[in-house]
C-alpha positions in Angstrom: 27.2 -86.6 15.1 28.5 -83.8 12.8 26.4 -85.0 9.7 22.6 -85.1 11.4 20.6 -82.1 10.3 19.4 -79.6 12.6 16.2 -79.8 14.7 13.3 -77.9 13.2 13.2 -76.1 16.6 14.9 -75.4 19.4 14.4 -75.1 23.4 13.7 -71.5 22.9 11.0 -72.0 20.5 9.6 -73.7 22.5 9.8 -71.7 25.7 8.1 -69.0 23.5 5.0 -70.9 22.8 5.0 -72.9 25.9 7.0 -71.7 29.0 9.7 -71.0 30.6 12.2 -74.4 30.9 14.3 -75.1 33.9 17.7 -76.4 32.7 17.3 -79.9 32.8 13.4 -79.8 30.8 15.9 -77.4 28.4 17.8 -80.5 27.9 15.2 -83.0 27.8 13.6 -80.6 25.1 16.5 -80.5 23.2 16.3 -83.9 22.9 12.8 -84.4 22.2 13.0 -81.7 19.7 15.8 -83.6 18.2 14.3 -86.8 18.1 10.6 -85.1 16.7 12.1 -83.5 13.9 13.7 -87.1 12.6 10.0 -88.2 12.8 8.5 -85.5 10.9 11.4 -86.2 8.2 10.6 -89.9 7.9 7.2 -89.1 7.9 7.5 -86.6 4.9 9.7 -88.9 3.0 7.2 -90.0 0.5 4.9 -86.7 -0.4 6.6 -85.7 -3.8 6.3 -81.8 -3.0 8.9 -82.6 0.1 11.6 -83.6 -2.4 12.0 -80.1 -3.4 14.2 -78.3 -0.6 12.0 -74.9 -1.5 9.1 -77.0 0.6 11.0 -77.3 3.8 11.7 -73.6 3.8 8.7 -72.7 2.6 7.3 -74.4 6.0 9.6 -73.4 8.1 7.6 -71.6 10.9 4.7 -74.7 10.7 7.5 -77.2 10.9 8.6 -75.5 13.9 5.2 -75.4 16.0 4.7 -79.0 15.0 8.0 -80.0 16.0 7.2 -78.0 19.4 3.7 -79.1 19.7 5.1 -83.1 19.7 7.8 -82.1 22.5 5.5 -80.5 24.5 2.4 -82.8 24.6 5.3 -85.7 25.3 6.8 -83.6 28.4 3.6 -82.5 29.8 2.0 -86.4 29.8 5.4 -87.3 31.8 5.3 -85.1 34.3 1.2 -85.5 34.5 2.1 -88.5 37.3 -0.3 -91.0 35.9 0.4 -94.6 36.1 2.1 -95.7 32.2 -0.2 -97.3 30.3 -3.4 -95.3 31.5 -5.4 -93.0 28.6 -7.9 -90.9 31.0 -8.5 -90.4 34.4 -11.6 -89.0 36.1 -12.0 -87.6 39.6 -14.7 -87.0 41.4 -14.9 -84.7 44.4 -18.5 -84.6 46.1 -21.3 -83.6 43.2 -18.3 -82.6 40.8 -16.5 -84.5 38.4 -13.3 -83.9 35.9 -12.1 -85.9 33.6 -9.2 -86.3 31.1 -7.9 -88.1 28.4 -4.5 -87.3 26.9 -2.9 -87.0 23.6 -0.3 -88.8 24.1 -0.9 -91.3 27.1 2.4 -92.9 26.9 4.4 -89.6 27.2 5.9 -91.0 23.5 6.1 -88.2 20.4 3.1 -88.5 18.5 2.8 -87.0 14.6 -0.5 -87.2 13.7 -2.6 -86.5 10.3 -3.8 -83.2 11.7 -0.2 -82.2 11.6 0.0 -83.3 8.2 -2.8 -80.9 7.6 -1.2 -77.7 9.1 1.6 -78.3 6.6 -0.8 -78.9 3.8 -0.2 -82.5 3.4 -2.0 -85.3 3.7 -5.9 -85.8 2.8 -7.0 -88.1 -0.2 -5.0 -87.7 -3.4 -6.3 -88.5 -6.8 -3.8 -89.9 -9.4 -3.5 -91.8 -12.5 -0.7 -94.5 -14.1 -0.1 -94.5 -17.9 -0.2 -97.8 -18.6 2.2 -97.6 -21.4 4.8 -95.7 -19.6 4.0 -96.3 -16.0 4.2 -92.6 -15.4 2.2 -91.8 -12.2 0.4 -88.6 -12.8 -1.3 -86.3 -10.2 
């Protein structure tokens, strides 16, 4: 649709901090990207600083390598070949042993709150109510 706003990032940002994409992982990326930036959006909806547009290009660049980092842990845990639904996986060959557990087991975008905190958000916040008013303060 004409009206959606633009991804934070694009294929090529991520090919920059990530690898070189065939054409169809372009497209899927495109897609994630798409779909990772809508998250982060909602996600940023209700921190006060976000409602001035001076934030959002103030945070450009980390908006971009979180919008990457999401697309990228989602394509790497589908192409990983583990059965949906599994979390880790160990294997053991004679006296060694490897094991992993994944960020994102179900190959879904995750935002977490150590995103939050590379775009200084997020973390307790202390505030008061006037009880007169109801002005929130803080």
């Amino acid at each position: 649709m004409a009206d959606e706003p633009e991804p934070f990032a694009t294929h090529e940002d991520l090919e920059k901090r990530w690898h070189t994409l065939t054409p169809d992982e372009q497209a899927q990326a495109d897609e994630l990207l798409a779909d990772a930036s809508e998250i982060i959006r909602n996600r940023l909806a209700d921190y006060a600083e976000t409602h001035d547009p001076a934030w959002w290009q103030a945070h450009g660049r980390m908006l971009t390598a979180v919008c990457c980092q999401m697309a990228r842990t989602a394509m790497e845990q589908q192409v990983a070949g583990i059965p949906y639904g599994a979390t880790q996986a160990v294997e053991t060959t004679g006296p060694f042993t490897t094991s992993y557990a994944w960020a994102s087991p179900d190959g879904y975008l995750r935002f977490g709150d150590d995103m939050l905190r590379q775009l200084g958000l997020g973390g307790q916040r202390a505030y008061s109510i006037d009880m007169s008013t109801g002005k929130v303060n803080g």
